[in-house]
N, C-alpha and C positions, 0 to 999 in steps of 0.2 A: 422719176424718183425711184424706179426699180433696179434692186441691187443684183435682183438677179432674174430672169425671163421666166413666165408661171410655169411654161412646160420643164424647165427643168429642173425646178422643187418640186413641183409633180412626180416627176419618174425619179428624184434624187429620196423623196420620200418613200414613194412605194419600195423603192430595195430597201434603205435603212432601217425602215421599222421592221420586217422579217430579220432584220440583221443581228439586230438589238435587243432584238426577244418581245418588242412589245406586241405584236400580232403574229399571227400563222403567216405563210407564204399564199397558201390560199387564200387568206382573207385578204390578202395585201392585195390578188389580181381579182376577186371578186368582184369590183366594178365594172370590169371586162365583160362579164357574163350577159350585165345590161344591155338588151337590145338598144334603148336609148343612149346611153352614154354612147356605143361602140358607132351608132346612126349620126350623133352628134360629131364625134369625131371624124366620122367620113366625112362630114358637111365641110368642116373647116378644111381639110385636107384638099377637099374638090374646090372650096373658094381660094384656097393658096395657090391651090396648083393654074386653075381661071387666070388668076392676079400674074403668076410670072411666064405664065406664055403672052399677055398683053389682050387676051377678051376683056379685062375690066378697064383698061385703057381704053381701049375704043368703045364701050359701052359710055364709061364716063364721057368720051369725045361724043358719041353721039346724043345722049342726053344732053351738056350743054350745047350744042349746037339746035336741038328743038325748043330747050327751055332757055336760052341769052343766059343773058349773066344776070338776071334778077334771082334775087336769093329766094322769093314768094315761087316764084314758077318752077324753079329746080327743086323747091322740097315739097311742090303740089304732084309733081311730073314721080319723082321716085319713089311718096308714098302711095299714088297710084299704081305704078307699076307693081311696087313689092306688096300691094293689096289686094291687086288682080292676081300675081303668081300662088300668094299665098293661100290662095282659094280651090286651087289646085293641086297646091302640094301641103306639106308640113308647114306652118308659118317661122319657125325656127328655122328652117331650110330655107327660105325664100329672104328671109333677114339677115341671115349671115353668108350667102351668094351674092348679097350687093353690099356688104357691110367694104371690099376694098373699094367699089368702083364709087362708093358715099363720102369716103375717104380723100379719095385722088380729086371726086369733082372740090368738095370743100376744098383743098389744098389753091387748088386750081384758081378758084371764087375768092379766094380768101375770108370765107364764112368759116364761124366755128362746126365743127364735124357735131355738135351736138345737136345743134339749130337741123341738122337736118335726119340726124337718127333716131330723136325722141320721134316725131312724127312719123317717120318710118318704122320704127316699132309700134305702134299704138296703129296704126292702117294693118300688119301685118295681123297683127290682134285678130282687128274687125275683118279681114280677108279671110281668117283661121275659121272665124264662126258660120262663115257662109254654108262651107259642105263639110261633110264628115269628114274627109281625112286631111282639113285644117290644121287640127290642133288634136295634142294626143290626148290630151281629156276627152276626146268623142270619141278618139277611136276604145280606147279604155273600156267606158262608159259601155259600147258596145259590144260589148265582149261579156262584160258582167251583169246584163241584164236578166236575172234570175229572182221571182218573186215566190215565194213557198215552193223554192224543190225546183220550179216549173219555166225551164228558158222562154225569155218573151220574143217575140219577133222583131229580128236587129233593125235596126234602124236603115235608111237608104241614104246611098250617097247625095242626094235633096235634100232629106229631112230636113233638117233644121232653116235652110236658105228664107226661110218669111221672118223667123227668130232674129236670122244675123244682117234682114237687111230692115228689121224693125230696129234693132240696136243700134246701123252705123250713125244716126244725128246724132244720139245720146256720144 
């Protein structure tokens, strides 16, 4: 139902408004500046780039072929995996590097692609909370621990792990 692809009202909007007069030119690339945004976009870039050399192809191939064709097994199998990687890396990272190869197996299975991404995002979640540089609320959090004047002593890449492995039933 899209008349036109996001990336490019995205980039059709950031020139038009400086165009227009409704914002500066700076303010137009000022999202740029963001370490996240700019970290976000590499993520997608490196999952597109994965996607047409054919790693998410044979990822895809190799997960159904450990988890058959039941739809229980395949969306047990990838939010484990994107929950174990998430735990290790950024959980946004770990979520949208399997988001083609989530795709192609659904396609594949003939399951809806949602049946196995809501679960997969919710595992990434609880993978994020495990260690600090999960999710960028800790890393953040870490950064600005400051109480009267006085930096506290940052957190370790552990810390939290009895928090996020108390949370995953919940």
């Amino acid at each position: 139902m899209e008349w036109e692809r996001v990336n490019d009202v995205v980039i059709t909007t950031m020139v038009l408004l400086p165009l227009i007069g409704l914002v500066t030119p700076k303010q137009a690339f000022v999202g740029l500046s963001s370490v996240a945004v700019v970290y976000i976009i590499a993520v997608i870039i490196i999952g597109a780039g994965l996607d047409k050399t054919g790693v998410m192809n044979t990822v895809a191939s190799l997960l159904i072929k450990i988890a058959g064709d039941s739809e229980c097994r395949v969306m047990a199998l990838v939010s484990l995996i994107v929950g174990i990687i998430s735990s290790m890396m950024r959980n946004i990272v770990a979520a949208t590097l399997f988001l083609p190869a989530t795709q192609r197996i659904s396609k594949r299975l003939n399951i809806p692609v949602s049946r196995i991404l809501m679960p997969t995002g919710f595992c990434a979640i609880m993978g994020g909370t495990m260690t600090l540089v999960g999710a960028s609320p800790t890393i953040l959090l870490n950064d600005f621990m400051v109480i009267g004047g006085k930096k506290l002593e940052p957190f370790g890449l552990l810390t939290q792990t009895p928090i996020g492995c108390v949370s995953l039933p919940a």
